[in-house]
C-alpha positions as CSV (number, residue, x, y, z in Angstrom):
1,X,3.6,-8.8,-46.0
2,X,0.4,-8.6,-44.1
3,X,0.6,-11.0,-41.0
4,X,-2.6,-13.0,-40.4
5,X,-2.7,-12.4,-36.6
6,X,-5.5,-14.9,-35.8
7,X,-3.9,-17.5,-38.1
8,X,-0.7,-16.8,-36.0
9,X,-2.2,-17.1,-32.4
10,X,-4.3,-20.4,-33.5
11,X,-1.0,-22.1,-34.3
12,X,0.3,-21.0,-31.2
13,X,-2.8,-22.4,-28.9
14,X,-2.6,-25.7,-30.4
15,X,1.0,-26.1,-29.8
16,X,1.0,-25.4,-26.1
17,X,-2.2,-27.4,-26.0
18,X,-0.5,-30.0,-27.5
19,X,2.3,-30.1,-25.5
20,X,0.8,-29.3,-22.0
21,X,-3.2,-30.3,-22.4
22,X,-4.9,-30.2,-19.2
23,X,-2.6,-28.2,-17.4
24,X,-3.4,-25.2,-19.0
25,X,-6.4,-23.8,-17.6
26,X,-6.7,-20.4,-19.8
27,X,-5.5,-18.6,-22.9
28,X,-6.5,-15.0,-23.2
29,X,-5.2,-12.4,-25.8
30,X,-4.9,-9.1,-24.9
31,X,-2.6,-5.8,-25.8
32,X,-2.6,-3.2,-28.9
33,X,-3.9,-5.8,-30.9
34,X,-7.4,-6.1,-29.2
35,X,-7.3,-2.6,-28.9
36,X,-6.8,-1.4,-31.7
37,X,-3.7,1.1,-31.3
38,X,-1.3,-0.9,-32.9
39,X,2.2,0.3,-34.2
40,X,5.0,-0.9,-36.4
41,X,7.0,-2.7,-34.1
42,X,3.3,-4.0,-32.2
43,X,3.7,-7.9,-30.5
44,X,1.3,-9.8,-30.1
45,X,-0.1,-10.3,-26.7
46,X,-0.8,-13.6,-25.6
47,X,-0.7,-15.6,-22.2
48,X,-1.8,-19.3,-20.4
49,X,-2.6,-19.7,-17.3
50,X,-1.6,-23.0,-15.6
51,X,-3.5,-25.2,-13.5
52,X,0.2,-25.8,-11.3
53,X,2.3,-22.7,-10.5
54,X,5.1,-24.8,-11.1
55,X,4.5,-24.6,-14.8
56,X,7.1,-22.1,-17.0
57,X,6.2,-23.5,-20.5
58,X,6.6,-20.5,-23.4
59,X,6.7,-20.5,-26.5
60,X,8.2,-17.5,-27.8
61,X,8.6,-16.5,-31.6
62,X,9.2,-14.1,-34.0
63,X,6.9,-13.7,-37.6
64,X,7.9,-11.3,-39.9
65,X,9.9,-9.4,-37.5
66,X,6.7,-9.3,-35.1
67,X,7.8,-10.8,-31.5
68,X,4.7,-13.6,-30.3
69,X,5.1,-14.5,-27.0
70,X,2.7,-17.3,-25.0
71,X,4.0,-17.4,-21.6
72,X,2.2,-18.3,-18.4
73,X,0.0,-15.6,-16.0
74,X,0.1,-17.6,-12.9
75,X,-3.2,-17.2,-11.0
76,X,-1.5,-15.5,-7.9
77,X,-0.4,-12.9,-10.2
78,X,-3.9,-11.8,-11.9
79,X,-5.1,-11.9,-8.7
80,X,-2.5,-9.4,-7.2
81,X,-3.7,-7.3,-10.8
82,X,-7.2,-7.1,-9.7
83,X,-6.7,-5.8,-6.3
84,X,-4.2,-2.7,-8.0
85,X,-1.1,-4.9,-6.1
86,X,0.4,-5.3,-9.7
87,X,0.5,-2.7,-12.1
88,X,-0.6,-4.5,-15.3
89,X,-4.1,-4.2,-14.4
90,X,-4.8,-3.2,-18.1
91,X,-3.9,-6.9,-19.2
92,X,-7.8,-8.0,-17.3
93,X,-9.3,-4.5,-18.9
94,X,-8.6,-5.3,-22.4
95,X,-8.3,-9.4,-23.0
96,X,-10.5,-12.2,-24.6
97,X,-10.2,-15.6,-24.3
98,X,-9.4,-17.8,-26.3
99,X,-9.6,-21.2,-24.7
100,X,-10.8,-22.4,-20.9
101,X,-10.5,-26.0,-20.2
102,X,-13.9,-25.7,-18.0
103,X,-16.7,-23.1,-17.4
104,X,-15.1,-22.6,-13.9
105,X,-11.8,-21.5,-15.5
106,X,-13.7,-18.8,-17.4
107,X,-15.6,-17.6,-14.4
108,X,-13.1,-17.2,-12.4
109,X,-11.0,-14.7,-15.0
110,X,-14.1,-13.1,-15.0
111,X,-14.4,-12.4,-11.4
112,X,-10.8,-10.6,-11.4
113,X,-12.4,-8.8,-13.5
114,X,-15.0,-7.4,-11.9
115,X,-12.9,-7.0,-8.9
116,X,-10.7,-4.5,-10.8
117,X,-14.0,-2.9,-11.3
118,X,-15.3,-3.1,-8.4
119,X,-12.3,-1.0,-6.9
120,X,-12.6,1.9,-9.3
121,X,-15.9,2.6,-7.6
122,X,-16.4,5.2,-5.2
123,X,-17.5,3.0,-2.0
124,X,-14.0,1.6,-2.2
125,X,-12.3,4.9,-1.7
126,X,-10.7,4.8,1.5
127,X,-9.4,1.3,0.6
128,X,-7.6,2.1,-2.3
129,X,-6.3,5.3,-0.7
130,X,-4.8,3.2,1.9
131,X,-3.2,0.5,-0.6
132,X,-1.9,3.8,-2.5
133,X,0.2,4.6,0.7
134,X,1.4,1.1,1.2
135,X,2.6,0.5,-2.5
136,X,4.2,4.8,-1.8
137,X,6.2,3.4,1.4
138,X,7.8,0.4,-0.8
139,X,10.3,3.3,-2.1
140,X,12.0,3.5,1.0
141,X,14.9,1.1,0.6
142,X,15.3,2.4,-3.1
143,X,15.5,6.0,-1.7
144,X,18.3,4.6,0.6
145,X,19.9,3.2,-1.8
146,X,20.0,6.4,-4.1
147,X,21.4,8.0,-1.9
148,X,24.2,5.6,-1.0
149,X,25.5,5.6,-4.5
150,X,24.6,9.4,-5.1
151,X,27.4,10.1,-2.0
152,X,29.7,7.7,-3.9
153,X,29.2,9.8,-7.2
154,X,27.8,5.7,-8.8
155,X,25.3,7.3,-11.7
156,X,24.4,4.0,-13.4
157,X,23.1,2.7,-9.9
158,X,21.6,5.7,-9.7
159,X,20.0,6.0,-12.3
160,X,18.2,2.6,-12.3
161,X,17.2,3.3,-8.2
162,X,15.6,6.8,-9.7
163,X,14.1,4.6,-12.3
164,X,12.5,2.3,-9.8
165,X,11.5,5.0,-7.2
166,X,9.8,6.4,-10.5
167,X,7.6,3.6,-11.4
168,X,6.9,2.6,-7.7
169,X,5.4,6.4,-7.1
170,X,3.0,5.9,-10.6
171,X,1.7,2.4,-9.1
172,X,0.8,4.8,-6.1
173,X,-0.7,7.3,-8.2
174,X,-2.9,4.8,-10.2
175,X,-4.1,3.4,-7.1
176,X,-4.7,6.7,-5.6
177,X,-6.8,7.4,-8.4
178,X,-8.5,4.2,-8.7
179,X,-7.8,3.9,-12.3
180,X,-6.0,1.1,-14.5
181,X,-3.7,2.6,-16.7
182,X,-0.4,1.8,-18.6
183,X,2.3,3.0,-16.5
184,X,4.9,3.1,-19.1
185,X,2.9,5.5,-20.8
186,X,3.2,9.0,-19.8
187,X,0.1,10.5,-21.3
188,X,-2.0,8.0,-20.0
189,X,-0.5,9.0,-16.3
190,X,-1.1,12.8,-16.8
191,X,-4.6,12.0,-17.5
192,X,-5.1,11.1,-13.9
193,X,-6.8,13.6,-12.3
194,X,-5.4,13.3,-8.9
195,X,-1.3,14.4,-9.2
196,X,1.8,15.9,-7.2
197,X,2.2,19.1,-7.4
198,X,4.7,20.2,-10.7
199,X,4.6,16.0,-11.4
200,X,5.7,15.9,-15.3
201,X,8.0,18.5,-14.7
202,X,9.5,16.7,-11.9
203,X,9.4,13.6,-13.7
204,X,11.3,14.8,-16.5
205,X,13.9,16.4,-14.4
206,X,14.3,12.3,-13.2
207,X,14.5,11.6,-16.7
208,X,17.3,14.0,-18.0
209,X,19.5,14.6,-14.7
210,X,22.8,14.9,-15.6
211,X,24.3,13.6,-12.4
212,X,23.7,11.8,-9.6
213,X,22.9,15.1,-7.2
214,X,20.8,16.5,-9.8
215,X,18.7,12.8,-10.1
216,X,18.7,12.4,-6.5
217,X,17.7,16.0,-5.8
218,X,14.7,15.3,-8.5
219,X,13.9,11.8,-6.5
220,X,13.6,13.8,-3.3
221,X,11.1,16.5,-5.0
222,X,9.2,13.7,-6.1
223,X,8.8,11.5,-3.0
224,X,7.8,15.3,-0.8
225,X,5.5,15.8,-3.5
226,X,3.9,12.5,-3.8
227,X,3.8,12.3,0.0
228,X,1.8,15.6,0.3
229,X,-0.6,14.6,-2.2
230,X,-1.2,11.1,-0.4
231,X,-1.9,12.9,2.8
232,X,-4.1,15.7,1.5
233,X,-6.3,13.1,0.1
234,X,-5.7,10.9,3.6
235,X,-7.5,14.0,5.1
236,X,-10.0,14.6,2.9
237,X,-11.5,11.1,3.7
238,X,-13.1,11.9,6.8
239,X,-15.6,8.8,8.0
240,X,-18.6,9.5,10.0
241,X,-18.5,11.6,13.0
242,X,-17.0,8.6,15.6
243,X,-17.7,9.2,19.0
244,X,-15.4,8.3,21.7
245,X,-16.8,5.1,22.6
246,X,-16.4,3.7,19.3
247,X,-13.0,4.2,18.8
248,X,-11.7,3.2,22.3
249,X,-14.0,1.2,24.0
250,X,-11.7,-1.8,25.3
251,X,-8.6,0.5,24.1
252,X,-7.5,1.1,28.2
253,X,-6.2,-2.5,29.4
254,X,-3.6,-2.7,26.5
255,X,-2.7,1.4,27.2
256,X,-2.5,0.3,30.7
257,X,-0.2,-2.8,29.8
258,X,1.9,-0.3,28.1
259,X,1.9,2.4,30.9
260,X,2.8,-0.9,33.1
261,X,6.0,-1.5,30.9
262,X,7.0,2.3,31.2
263,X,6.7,1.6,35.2
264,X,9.0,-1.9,35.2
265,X,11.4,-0.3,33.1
266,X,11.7,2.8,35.3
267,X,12.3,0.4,37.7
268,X,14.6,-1.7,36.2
269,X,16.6,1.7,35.0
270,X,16.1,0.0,31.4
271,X,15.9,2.9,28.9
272,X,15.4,-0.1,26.2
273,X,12.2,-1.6,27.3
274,X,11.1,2.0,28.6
275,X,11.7,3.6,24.5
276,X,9.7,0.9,23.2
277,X,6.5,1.0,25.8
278,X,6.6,4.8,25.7
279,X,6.1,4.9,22.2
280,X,3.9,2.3,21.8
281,X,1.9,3.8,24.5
282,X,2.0,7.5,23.1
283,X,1.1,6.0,19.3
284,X,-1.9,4.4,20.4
285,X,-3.1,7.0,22.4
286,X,-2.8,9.9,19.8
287,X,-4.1,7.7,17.0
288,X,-7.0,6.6,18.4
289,X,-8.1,10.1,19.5
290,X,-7.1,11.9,16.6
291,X,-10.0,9.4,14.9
292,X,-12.5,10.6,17.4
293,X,-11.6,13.8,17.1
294,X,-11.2,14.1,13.1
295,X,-12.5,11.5,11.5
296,X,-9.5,10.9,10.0
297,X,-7.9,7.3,9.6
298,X,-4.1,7.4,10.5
299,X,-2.0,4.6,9.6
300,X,1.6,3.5,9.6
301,X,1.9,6.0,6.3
302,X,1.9,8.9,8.8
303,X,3.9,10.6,11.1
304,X,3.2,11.0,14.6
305,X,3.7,14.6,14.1
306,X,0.7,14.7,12.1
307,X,-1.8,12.8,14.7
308,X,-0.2,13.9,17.9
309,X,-2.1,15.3,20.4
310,X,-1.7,18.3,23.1
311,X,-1.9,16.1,26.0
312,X,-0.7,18.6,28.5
313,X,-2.9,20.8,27.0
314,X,-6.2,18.5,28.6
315,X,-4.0,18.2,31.8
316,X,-1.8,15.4,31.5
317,X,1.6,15.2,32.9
318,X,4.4,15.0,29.9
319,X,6.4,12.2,30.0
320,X,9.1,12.0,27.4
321,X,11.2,15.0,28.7
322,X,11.7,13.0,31.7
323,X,12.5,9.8,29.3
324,X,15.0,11.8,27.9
325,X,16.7,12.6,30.7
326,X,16.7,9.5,32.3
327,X,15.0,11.3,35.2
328,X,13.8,7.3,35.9
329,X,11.7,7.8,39.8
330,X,9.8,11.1,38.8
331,X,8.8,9.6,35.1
332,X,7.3,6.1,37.7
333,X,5.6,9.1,40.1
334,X,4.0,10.7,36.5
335,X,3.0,7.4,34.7
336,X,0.6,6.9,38.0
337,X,-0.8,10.6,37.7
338,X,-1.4,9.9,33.9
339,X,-2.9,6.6,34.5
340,X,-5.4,8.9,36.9
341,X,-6.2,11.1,34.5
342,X,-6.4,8.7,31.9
343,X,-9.4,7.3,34.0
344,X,-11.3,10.2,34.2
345,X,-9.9,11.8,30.7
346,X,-11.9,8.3,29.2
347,X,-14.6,8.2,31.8
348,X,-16.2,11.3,31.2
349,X,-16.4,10.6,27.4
350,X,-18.4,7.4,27.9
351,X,-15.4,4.9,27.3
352,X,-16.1,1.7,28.9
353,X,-12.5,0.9,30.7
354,X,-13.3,-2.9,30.9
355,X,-11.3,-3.0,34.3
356,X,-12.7,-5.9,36.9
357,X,-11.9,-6.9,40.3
358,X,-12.4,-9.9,40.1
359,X,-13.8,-13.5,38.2
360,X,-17.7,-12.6,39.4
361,X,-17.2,-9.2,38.4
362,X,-15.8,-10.0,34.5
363,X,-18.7,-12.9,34.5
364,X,-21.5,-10.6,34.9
365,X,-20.1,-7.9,32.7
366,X,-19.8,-10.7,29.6
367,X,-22.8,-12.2,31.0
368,X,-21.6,-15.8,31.2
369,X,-24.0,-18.0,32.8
């Protein structure tokens, strides 16, 4: 029997009209069906979004054996699809509509959209990059997890951790790519042009590990892999030469708050508060001139190994040995010297320090009247 697809979907739209009216503000059709790469066991693709995210209507069906399924696409949820923070982007790529309840309604599908389109361009690079990295870091607590059970010889939870770790890492890649594809299909991901080093192989080591070491060993390779590719093309993206001025004009009174907090602390003999200003302090520092001095944008994604710089090297004292060993009186003596050098380190590179002696001073500098 030869289903008549449209005769199908029109009984379905006037159903869930019927039972919700106004509340439904969409109903778009997308999948194989629209594409045109349909198979035997093909559904047909159909969703509604409400006006009220409190709305869960569905009306879910089978016709001759073919699964039809009208369930809501909350607005939030395309929205996360058109900025790559969901990974059924293909769902805007490939749909028609088939009923708005206003113009507005219609526009508005439109403009997600164009926004999915709009971030496959090449101005939005960086961007993307950037979420790619974010999206990469959300396998963390999987990873942990794998690991946990791996120890505890668990392959089931294994397996679906490895599983997850999987899918999170092609989100990344599609981002890093800028392209919206279907994740579950592999072909689709090797046509990406941007990948990990040995990536289907690894991926099919996932896939057929025997054991939990040999799927947690594969999840490791894949992670390294991923990592290095999302920090070659970090590094690639250089912006404009940025002087020094740019990137830390108004930078020194919140370094200075933190050198402050290394000085109390020292004082105090509380390795607690001085850990947290150190670092904060160091972090700052590195990362703001490893812009100025390579164009490159570090972010949370990176180490501090990979933006750290030689400090001593441009005669500054070091100051974590002395952290480490608690050494609390000669770290206060070398937080001043820094601070010192810091000064001129900044000065002679143009960098405004916005320090003020006093009220008349800060009013003529923002020229308040």
């Amino acid at each position: 029997m030869t289903i008549d697809f449209e005769a199908v979907r029109d009984v379905l739209v006037d159903a869930l009209l019927a039972r919700l009216g106004d509340e439904v503000d969409l109903i778009f059709q997308y999948g194989s069906l629209l594409k045109g790469n349909t198979h035997r066991y093909s559904d047909m693709d159909i969703s509604y979004v409400p006006v009220h995210d409190a709305t869960g209507v569905s009306i879910t069906v089978m016709v001759d054996d073919i699964l039809c399924d009208l369930y809501p696409l909350r607005w939030a949820r395309l929205e996360a699809m058109a900025e790559f923070r969901d990974m059924s982007g293909t769902i805007l790529h490939h749909s028609r509509i088939v009923y708005q309840r206003n113009p507005e309604a219609g526009r508005r599908f439109q403009a997600l959209t164009n926004r999915l389109h709009e971030l496959q361009q090449p101005a939005a690079r960086a961007g993307m990059l950037k979420l790619a990295q974010e999206i990469f870091q959300q396998t963390g607590y999987d990873y942990y997890l794998l690991r946990t059970q791996a120890a505890a010889g668990h392959f089931p939870a294994c397996f679906r951790q490895g599983q997850k770790i999987l899918h999170t890492v092609l989100h990344a890649l599609a981002a890093c790519n800028q392209r919206s594809i279907d994740t579950r299909k592999m072909p689709e991901v090797l046509s990406l042009s941007h990948l990990p080093v040995g990536f289907a192989e690894t991926v099919e080591r996932i896939n057929s590990a025997p054991d939990s070491t040999a799927l947690l060993a594969a999840c490791e390779a894949l992670l390294a892999r991923t990592r290095d590719l999302l920090l070659r093309e970090q590094q690639a993206i250089r912006g404009r030469d940025a002087t020094y001025p740019e990137v830390l004009d108004s930078a020194y009174p919140e370094l200075k708050a933190d050198l402050q907090g290394v000085l109390i602390a020292c004082e105090r003999g509380d390795r607690f508060l001085l850990n947290s200003k150190l670092n904060s302090f160091y972090h700052e520092l590195a990362i703001h001139i490893a812009i100025a001095e390579t164009g490159v944008a570090y972010s949370d994604f990176n180490s501090l190994a990979e933006y750290e710089q030689d400090f001593v090297a441009w005669g500054f004292p070091e100051l974590l040995p002395l952290a480490v060993a608690g050494d609390f009186a000669e770290l206060h003596r070398q937080c001043l010297v820094f601070d010192e050098h810091l000064h001129r380190f900044l000065t002679e590179r143009g960098v405004g320090l916005n320090c003020f002696t006093s009220a008349e001073e800060l009013r003529k500098h923002l020229a308040v009247g």
